[in-house]
C-alpha positions in Angstrom: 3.0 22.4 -24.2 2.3 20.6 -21.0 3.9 22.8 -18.1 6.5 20.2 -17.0 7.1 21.6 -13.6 3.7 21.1 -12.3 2.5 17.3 -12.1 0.2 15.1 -9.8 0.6 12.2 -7.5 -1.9 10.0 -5.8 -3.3 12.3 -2.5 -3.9 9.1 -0.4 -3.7 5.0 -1.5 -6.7 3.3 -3.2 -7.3 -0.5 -3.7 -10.5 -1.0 -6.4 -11.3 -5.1 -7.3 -11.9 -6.1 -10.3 -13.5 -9.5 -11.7 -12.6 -11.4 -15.1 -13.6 -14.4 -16.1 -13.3 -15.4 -12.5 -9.7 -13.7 -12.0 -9.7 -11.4 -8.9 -7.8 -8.6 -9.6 -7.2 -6.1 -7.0 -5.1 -2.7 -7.7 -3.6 -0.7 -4.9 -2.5 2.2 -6.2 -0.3 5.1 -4.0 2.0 7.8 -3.7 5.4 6.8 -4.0 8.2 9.5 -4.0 11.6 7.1 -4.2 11.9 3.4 -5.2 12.3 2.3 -1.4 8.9 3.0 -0.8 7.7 1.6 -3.9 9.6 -2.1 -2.4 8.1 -1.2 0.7 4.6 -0.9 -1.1 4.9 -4.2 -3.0 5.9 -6.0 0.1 2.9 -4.8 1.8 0.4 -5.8 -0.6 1.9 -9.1 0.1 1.5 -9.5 3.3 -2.2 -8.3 2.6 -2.6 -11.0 -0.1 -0.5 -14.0 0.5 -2.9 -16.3 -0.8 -2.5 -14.3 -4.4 -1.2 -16.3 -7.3 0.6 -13.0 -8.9 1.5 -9.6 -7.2 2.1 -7.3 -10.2 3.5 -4.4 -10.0 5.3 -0.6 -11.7 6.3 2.4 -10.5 7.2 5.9 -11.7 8.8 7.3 -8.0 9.9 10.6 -10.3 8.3 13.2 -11.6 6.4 11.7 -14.5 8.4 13.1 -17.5 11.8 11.7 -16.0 12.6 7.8 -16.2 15.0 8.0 -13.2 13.6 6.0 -11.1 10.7 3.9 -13.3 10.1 -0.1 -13.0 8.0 -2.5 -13.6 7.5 -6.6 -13.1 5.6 -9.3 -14.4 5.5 -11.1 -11.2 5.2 -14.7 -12.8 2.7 -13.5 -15.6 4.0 -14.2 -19.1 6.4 -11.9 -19.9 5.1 -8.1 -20.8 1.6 -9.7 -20.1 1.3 -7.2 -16.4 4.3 -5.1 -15.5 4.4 -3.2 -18.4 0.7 -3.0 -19.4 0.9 -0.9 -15.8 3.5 1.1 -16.8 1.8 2.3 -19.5 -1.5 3.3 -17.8 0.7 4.7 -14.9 2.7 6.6 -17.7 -0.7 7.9 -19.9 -2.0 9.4 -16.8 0.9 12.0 -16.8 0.4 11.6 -12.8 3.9 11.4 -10.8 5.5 9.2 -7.5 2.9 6.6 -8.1 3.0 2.9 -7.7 0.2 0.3 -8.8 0.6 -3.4 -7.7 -2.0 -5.9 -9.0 -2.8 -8.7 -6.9 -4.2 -11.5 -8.7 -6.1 -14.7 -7.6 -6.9 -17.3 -10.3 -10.5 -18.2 -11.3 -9.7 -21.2 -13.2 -9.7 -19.9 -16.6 -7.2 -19.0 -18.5 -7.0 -15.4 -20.6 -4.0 -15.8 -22.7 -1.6 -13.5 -23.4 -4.0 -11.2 -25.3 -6.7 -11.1 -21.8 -3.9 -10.7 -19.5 -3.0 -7.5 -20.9 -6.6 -6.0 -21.7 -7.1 -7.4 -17.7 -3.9 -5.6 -15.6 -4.7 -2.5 -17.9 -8.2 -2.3 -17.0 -7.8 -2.9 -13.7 -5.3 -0.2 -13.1 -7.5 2.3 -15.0 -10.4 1.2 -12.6 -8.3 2.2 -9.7 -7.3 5.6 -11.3 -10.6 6.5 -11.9 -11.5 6.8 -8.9 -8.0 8.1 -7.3 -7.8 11.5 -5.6 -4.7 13.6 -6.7 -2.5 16.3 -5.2 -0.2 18.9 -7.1 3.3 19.1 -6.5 5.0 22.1 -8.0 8.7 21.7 -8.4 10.6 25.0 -7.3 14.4 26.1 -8.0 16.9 28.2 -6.3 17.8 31.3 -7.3 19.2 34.7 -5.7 18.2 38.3 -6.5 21.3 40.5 -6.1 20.4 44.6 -6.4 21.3 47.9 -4.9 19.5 49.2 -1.5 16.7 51.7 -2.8 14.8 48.6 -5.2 14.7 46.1 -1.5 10.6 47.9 -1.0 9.8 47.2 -4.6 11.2 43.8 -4.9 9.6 42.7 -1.6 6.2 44.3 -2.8 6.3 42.6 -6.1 7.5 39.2 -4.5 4.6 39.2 -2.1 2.2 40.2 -5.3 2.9 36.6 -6.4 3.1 35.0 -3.1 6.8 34.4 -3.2 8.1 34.0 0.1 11.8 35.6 1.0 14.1 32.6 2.5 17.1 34.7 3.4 18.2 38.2 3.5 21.8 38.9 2.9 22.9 42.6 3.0 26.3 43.5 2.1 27.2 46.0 -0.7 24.3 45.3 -2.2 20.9 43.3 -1.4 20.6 39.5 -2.0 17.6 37.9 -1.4 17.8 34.4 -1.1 14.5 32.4 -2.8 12.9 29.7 -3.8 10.4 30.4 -6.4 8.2 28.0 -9.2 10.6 27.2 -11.7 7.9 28.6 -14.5 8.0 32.1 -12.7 11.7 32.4 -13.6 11.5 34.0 -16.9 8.9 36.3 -15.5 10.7 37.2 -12.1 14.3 38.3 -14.2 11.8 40.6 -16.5 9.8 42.2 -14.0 13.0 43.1 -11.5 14.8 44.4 -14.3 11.9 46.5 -15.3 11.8 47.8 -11.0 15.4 48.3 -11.4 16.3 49.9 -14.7 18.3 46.6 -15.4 20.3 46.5 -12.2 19.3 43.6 -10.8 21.0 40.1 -11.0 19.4 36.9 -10.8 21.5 33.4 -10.1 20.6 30.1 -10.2 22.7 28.7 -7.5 23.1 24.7 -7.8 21.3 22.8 -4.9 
């Protein structure tokens, strides 16, 4: 299985032009992390291309396996001829807080319903092949709770894994405050209980 809490997003914005049958199409494609900056996105590419017959547009502004915040427009275009065709290249790529809006100018000829589709897919893919891509690993909270002699051999073992310590908290017994790759969870409980004969407690406190 995919690991789900490790996903990319575009590492700067990219704008690739494509020709068909005389339609311009021009893709910008960037990094998006909420929907108000996907608006703001789309509202710039107008500006850039007011002339433009269309402006077509989706989003995923979410990590890519959640649909919380995922859109898409046909800007005009026949319906589910460009917003969705996108989408779906936006949601193959398994990338994350992306945007692509299509600008189109009109050549004269018309594609049909077919060509419009086959054109606002290409020209997103053109533009993803040549974006550059960042990780983002998404982290969670938890809290290490054990007695006094295990704080040496907890700190060594965090620092083995690069895990920095957010907060010390000493009363009866040790908490240390962290937050840590959410696929290092499993592994982090095991290993402390193994450094502490089993008395160790880990939370997952909510955000």
């Amino acid at each position: 299985m995919p690991d789900l809490s490790r996903y990319s997003v575009p590492a700067e914005a990219i704008e690739v032009a494509t020709e068909i049958k005389r339609s311009r199409f021009i893709a910008h494609i960037a990094h998006c992390s909420n929907s108000n900056e996907a608006f703001e996105i789309i509202k710039q590419a107008k500006h850039r291309y007011p002339d433009a017959r269309h402006h077509c547009w989706a989003f995923i502004a979410c990590p890519p396996r959640s649909a919380s915040s995922v859109r898409s427009n046909d800007a005009g275009e026949p319906s589910g001829t460009a917003g969705k065709p996108i989408l779906n290249v936006l949601q193959y790529s398994h990338y994350g807080e992306i945007i692509c809006v299509v600008s189109r100018y009109f050549g004269g000829i018309k594609l049909g319903a077919g060509g419009l589709v086959r054109a606002y897919s290409s020209s997103t893919q053109a533009a993803l092949d040549k974006l550059s891509v960042k990780e983002i690993i998404e982290v969670s909270p938890i809290q290490l709770q054990f007695p006094y002699p295990f704080e040496s051999s907890i700190r060594h073992y965090l620092g083995s894994l690069k895990i920095v310590i957010d907060q010390v908290i000493y009363q009866e017994q040790v908490i240390f405050q962290l937050n840590v790759d959410k696929t290092l969870i499993k592994q982090i409980d095991h290993h402390t209980r193994n450094l502490c004969k089993g008395d160790v407690i880990l939370n997952k406190p909510e955000k």
